[in-house]
MARLOTOR-702013 format. One record per atom (N, C-alpha, C): residue number from 1; residue in three letters; atom name; x, y, z. Coordinates in Angstrom, 2 decimals, always signed. Example, Ala and Ser with C-alpha at 12.3 -4.5 7.8 and 13.67 -1.06 7.14 Angstrom:
BEGIN
SITE:1:ALA:N:+13.19:-5.69:+7.80
SITE:1:ALA:CA:+12.30:-4.50:+7.80
SITE:1:ALA:C:+13.20:-3.30:+7.80
SITE:2:SER:N:+12.85:-2.25:+7.08
SITE:2:SER:CA:+13.67:-1.06:+7.14
SITE:2:SER:C:+12.90:+0.03:+7.87
This chain:
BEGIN
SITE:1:UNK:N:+0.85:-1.19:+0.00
SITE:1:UNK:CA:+0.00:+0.00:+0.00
SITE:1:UNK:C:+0.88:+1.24:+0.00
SITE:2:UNK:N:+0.51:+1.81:-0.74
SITE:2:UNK:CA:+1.27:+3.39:-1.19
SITE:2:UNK:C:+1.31:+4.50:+0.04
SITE:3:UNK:N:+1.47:+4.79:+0.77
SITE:3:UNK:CA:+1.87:+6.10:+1.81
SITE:3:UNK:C:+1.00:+7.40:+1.24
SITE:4:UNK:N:+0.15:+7.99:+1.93
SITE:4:UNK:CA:-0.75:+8.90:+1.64
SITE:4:UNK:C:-0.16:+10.13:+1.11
SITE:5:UNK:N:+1.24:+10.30:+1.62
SITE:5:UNK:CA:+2.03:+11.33:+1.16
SITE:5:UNK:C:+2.51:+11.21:-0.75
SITE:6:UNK:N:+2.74:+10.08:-0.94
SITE:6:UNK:CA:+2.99:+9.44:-1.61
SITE:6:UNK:C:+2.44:+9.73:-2.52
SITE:7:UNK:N:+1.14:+9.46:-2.61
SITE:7:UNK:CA:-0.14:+9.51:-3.22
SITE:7:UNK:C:-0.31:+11.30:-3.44
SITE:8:UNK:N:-0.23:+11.95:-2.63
SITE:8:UNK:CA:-0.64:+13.42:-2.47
SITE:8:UNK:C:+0.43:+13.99:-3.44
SITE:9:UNK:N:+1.92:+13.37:-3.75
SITE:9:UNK:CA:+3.15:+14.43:-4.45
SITE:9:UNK:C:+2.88:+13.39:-5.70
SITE:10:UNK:N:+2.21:+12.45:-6.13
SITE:10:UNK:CA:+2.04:+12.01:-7.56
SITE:10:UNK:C:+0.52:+12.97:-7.70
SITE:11:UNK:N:-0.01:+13.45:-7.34
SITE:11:UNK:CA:-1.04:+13.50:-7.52
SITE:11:UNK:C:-2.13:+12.54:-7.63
SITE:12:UNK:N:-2.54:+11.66:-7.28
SITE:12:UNK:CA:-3.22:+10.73:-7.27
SITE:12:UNK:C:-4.40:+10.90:-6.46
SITE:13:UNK:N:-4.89:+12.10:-5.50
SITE:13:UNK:CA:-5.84:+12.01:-4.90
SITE:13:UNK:C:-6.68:+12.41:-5.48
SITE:14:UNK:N:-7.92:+12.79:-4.76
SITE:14:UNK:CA:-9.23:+13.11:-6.07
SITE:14:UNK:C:-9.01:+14.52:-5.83
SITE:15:UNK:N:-9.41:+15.33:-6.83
SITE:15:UNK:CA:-9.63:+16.90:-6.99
SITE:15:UNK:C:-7.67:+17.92:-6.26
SITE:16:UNK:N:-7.32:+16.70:-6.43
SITE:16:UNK:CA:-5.64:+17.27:-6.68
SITE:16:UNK:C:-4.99:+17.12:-7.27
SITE:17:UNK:N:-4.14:+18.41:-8.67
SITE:17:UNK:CA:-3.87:+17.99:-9.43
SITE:17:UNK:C:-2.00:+18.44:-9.14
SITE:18:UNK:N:-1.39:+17.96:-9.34
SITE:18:UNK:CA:-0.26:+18.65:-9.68
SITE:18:UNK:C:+1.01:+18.11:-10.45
SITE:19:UNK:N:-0.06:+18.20:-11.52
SITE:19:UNK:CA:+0.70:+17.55:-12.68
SITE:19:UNK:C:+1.07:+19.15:-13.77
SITE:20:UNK:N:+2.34:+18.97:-14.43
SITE:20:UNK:CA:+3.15:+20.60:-14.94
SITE:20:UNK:C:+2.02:+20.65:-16.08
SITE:21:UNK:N:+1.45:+22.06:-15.91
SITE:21:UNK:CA:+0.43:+22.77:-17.13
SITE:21:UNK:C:+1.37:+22.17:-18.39
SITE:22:UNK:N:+0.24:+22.03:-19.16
SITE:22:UNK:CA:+1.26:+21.70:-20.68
SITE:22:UNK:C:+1.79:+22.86:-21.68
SITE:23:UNK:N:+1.56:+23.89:-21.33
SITE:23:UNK:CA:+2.76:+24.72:-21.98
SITE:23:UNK:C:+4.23:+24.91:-21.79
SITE:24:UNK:N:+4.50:+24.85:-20.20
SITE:24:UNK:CA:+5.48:+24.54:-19.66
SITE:24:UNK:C:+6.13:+22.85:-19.90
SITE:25:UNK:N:+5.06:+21.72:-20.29
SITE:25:UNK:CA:+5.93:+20.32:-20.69
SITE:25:UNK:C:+5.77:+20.77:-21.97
SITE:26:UNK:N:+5.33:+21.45:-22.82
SITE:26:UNK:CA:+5.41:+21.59:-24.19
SITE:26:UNK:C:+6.86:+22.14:-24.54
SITE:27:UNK:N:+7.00:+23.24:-23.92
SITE:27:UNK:CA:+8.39:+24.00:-24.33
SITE:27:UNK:C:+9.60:+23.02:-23.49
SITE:28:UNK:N:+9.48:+22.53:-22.51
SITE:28:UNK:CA:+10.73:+21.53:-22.14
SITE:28:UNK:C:+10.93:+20.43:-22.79
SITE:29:UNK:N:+9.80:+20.37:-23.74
SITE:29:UNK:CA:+9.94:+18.84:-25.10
SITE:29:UNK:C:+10.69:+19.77:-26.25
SITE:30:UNK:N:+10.00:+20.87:-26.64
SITE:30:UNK:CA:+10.56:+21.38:-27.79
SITE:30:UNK:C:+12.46:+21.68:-27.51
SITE:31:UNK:N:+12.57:+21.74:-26.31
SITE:31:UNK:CA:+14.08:+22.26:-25.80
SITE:31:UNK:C:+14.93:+20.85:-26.17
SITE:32:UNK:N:+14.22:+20.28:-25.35
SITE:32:UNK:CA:+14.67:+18.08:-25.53
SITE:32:UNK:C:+14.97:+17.76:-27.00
SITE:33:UNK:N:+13.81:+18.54:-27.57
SITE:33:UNK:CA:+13.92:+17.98:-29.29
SITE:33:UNK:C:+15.15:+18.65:-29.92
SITE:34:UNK:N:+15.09:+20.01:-29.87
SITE:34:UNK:CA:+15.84:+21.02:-30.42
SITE:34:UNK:C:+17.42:+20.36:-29.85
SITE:35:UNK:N:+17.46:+20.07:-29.26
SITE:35:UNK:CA:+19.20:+19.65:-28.24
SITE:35:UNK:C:+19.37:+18.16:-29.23
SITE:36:UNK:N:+18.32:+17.56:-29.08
SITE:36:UNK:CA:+18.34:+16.21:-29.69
SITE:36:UNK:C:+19.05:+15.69:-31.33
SITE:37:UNK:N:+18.02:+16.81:-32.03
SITE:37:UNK:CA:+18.38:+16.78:-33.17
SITE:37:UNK:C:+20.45:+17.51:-33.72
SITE:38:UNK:N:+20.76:+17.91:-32.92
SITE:38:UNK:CA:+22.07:+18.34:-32.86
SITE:38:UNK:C:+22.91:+17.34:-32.88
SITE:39:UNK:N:+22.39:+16.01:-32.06
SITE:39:UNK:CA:+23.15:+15.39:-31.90
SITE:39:UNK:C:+23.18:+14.08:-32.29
SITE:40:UNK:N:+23.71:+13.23:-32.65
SITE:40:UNK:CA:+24.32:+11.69:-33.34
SITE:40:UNK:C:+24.88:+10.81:-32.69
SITE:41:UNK:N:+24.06:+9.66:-32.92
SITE:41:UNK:CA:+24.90:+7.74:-32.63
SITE:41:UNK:C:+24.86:+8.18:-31.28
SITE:42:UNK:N:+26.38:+7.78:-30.57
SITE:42:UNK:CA:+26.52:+7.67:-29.06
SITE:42:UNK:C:+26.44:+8.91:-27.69
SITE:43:UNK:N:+26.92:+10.43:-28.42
SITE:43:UNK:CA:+26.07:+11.44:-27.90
SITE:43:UNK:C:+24.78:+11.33:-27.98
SITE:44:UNK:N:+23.83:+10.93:-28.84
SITE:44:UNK:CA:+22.25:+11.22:-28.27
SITE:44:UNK:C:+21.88:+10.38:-27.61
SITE:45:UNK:N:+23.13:+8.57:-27.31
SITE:45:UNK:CA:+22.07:+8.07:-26.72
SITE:45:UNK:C:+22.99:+8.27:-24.83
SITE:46:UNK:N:+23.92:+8.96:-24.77
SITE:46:UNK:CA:+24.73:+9.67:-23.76
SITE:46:UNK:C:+23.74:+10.65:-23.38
SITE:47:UNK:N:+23.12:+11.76:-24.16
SITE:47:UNK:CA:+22.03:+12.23:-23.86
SITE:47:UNK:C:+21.05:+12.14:-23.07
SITE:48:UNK:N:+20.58:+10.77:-23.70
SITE:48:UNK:CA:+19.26:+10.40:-23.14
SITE:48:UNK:C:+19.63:+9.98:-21.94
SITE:49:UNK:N:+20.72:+8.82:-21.66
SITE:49:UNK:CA:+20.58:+8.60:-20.57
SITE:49:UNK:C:+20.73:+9.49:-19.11
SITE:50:UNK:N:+21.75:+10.76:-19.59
SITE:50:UNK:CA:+22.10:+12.09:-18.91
SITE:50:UNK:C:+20.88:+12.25:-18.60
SITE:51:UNK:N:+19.86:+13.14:-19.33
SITE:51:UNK:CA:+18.19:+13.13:-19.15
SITE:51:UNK:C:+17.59:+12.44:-18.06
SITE:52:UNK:N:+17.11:+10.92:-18.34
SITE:52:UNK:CA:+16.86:+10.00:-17.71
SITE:52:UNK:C:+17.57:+10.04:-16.58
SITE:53:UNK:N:+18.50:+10.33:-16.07
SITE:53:UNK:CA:+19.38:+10.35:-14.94
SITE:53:UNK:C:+18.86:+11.40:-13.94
SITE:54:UNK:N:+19.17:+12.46:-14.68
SITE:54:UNK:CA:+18.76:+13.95:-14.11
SITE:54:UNK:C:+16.95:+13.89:-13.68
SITE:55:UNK:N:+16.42:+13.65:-14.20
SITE:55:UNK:CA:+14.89:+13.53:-14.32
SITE:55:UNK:C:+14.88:+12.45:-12.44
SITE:56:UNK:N:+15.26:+11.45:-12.97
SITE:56:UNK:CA:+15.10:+10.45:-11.91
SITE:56:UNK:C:+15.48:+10.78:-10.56
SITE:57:UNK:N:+16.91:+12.09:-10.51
SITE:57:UNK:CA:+17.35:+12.53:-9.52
SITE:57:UNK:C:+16.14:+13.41:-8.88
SITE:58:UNK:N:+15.71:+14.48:-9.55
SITE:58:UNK:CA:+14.92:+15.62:-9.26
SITE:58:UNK:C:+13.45:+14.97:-8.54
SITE:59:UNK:N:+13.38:+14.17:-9.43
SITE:59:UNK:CA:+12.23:+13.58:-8.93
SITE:59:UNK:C:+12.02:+13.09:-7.38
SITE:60:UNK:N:+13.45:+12.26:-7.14
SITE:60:UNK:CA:+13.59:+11.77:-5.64
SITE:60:UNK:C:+13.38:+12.64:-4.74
SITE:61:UNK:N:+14.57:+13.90:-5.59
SITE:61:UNK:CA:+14.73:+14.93:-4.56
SITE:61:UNK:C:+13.31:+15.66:-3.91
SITE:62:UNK:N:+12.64:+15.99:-5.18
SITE:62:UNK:CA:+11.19:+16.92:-5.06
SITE:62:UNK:C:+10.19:+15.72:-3.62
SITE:63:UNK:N:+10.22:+14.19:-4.12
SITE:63:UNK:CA:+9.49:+13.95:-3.41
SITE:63:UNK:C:+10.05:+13.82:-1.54
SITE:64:UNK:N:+11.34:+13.70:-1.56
SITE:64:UNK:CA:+11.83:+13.53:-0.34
SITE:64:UNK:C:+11.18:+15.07:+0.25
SITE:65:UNK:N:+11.45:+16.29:-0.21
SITE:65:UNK:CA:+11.09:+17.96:-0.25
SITE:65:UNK:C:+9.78:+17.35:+0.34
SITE:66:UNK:N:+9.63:+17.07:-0.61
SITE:66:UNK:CA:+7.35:+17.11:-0.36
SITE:66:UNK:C:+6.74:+16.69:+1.46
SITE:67:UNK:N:+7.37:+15.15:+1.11
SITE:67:UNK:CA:+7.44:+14.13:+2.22
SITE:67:UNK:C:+7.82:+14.98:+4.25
SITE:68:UNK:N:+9.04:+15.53:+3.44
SITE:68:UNK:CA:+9.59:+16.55:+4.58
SITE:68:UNK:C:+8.64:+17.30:+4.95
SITE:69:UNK:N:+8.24:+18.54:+3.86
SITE:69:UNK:CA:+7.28:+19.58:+4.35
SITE:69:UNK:C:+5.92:+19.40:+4.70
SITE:70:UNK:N:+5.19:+17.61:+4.27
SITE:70:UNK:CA:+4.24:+17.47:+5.07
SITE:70:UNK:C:+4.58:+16.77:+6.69
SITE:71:UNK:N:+5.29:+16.14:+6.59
SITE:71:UNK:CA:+5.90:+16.41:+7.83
SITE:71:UNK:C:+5.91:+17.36:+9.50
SITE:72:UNK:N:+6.93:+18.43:+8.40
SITE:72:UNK:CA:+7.13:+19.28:+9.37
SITE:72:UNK:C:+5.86:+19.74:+9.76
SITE:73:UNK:N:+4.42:+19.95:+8.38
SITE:73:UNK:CA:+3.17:+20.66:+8.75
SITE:73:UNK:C:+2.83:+19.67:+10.13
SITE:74:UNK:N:+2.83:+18.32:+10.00
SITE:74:UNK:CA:+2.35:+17.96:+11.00
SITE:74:UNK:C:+2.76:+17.84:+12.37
SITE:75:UNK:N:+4.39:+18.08:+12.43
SITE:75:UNK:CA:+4.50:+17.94:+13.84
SITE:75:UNK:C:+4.02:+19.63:+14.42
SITE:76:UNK:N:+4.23:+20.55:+13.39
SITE:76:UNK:CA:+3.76:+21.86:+13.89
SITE:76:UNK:C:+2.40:+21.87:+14.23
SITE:77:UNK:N:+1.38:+21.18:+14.03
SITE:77:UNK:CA:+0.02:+21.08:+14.07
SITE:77:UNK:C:-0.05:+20.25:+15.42
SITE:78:UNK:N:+0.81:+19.46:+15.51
SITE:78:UNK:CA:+0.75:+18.81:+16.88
SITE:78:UNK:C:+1.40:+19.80:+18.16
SITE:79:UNK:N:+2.56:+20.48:+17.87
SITE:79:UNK:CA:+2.92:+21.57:+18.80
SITE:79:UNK:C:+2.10:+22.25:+19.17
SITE:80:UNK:N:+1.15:+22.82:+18.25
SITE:80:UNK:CA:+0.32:+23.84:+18.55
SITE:80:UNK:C:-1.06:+23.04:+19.09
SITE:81:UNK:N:-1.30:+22.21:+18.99
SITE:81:UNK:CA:-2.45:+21.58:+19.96
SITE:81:UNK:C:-1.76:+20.86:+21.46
SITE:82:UNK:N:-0.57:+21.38:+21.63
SITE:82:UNK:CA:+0.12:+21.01:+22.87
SITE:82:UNK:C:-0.29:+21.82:+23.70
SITE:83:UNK:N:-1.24:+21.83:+24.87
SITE:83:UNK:CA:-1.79:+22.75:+25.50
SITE:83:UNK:C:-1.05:+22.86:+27.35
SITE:84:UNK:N:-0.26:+21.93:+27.70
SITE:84:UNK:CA:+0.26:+21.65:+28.82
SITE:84:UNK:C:+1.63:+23.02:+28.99
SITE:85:UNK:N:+1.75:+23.73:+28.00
SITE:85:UNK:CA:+3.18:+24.50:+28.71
SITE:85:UNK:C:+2.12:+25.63:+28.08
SITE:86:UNK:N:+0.78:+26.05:+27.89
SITE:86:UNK:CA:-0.10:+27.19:+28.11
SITE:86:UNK:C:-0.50:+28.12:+29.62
């Protein structure tokens, strides 16, 4: 079973989206293409895997980010319903 957090930084819940508007994946394909076509045989497929690499990194990183900052929301939500040092 998938971790609710999990679920919340793929977007997967209902009426949450946060998947990149497609003008912004439109122009980071046209950039991909434009770089692509420059290049031949073992640079493009050095490329791709560079890409694929980088992509896979960011990704970890963003969700570890995500994971963290719901997190922190919650232990702060628990501090603040700490009513004993009021």
């Amino acid at each position: 079973m998938q971790s609710i957090i999990e679920l919340l930084y793929k977007g997967d819940i209902r009426g949450v989206s946060l998947k990149l508007p497609a003008d912004r994946r439109d122009k980071e394909l046209a950039y991909y293409d434009k770089i692509k076509a420059l290049m031949a045989g073992e640079n493009a497929k050095l490329f791709d895997e560079y890409a694929d690499t980088v992509a896979l990194n960011y990704e970890f990183l963003i969700e570890r980010a995500y994971a963290l900052a719901f997190k922190t929301g919650f232990l702060l939500g628990l501090e603040m319903a700490d009513t004993e040092e009021i």
